[in-house]
C-alpha positions as CSV (number, residue, x, y, z in Angstrom):
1,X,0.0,0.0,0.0
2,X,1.4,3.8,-0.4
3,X,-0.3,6.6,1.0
4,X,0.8,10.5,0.7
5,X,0.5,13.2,3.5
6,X,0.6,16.4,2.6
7,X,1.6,19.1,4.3
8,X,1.5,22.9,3.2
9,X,5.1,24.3,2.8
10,X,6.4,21.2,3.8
11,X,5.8,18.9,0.9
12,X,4.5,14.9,0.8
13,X,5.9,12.5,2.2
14,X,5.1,9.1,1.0
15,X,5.0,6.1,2.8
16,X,5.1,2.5,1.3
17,X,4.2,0.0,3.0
18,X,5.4,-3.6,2.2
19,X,5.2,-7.2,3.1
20,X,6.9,-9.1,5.3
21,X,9.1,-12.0,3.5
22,X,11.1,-14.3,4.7
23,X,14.8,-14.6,3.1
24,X,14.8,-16.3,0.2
25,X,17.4,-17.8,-1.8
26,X,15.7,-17.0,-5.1
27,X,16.7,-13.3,-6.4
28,X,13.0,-13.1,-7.7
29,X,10.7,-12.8,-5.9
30,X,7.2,-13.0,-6.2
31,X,4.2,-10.8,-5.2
32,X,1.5,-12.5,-3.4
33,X,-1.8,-12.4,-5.3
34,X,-3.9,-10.7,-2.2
35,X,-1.7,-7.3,-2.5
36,X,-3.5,-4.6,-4.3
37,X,-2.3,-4.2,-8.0
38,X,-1.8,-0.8,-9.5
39,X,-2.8,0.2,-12.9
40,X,-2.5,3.8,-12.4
41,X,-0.3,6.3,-14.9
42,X,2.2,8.4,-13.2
43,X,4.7,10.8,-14.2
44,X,7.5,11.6,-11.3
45,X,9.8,14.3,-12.0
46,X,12.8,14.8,-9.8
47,X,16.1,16.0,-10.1
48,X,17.8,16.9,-7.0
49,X,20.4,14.1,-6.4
50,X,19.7,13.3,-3.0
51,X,16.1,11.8,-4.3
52,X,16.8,9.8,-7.1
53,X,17.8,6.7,-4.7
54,X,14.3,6.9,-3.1
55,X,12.1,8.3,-6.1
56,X,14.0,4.9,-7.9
57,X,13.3,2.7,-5.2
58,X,9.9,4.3,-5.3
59,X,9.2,4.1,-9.1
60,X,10.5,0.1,-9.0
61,X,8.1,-0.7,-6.3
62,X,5.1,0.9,-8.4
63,X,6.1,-1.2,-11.7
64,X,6.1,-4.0,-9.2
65,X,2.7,-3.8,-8.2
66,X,1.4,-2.9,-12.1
67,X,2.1,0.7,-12.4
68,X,2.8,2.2,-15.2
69,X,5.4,4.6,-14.3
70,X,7.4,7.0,-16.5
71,X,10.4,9.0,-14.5
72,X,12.0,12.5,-16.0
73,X,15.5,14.5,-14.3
74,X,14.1,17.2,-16.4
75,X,10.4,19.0,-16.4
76,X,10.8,20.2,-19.5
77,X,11.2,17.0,-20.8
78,X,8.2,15.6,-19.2
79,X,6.0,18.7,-20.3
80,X,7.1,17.5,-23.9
81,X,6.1,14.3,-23.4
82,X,3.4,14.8,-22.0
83,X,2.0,17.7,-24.8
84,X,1.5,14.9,-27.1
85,X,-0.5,12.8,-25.2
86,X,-2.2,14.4,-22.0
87,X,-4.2,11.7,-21.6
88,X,-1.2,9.3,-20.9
89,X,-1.4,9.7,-17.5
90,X,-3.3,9.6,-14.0
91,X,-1.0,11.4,-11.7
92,X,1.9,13.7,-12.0
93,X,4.5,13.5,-8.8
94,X,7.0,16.7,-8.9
95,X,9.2,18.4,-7.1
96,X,8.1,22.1,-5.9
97,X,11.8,23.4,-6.6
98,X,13.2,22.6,-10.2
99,X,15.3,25.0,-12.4
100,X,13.7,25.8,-15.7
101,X,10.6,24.7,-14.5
102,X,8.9,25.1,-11.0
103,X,6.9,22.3,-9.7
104,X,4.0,25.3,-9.4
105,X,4.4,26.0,-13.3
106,X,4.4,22.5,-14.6
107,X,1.4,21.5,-12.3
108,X,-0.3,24.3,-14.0
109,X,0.7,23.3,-17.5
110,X,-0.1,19.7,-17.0
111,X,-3.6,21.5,-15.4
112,X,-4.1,23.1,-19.0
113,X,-3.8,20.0,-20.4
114,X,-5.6,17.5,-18.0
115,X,-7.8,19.5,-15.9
116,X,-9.1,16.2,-14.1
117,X,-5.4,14.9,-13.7
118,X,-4.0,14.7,-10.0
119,X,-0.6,16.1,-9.1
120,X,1.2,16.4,-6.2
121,X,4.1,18.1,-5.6
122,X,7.2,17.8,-2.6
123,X,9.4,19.8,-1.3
124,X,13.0,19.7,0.0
């Protein structure tokens, strides 16, 4: 399960919750039937460094669970891909600070072109 809290001028913080395992000596592992499955859209866009461990742990954990996920370093880049095809996507994760592009300005782009698309954005 993930869940968001939101905060203002604090950001989200997401929390995933996962299930217990035992070790295994297989490297693949399997996901239980009884967990939810995702089928949800998202676009993350990140680029601060110190994220990319988490927002890649995060993205790999939604693919997992039947996601479809796309990930962009740059919001320009996303906004591009996303012009094309608006309705590509459910949910737009971004971060509030981003050169070239605030997280306010592309929320209100993607807003222009999905006005019943979520977003959420984080902060530092």
């Amino acid at each position: 399960m993930i869940a968001l809290e939101t905060k203002p001028r604090q950001g989200v913080r997401f929390i995933v919750h996962l299930p217990g395992t035992q070790p295994s000596e297989t490297a693949d592992a399997v996901i239980p039937a009884d967990i939810p499955r995702g089928c949800e859209r998202l676009i993350l866009v990140d680029i601060n460094p110190k994220s990319r461990p988490p927002f890649a742990t995060f993205r790999c954990v939604l693919l997992r669970l039947g996601d479809r996920v796309e990930a962009y370093s740059s919001p320009l880049i996303a906004l591009a891909n996303l012009k094309p095809r608006p309705e590509g996507f459910d949910l737009l994760i971004a971060d509030m600070v981003i050169p070239g592009l605030s997280g306010d300005a592309l929320a209100t782009e993607v807003r222009m072109l999905r006005p019943d698309a979520d977003h959420h954005l984080h902060g530092p």
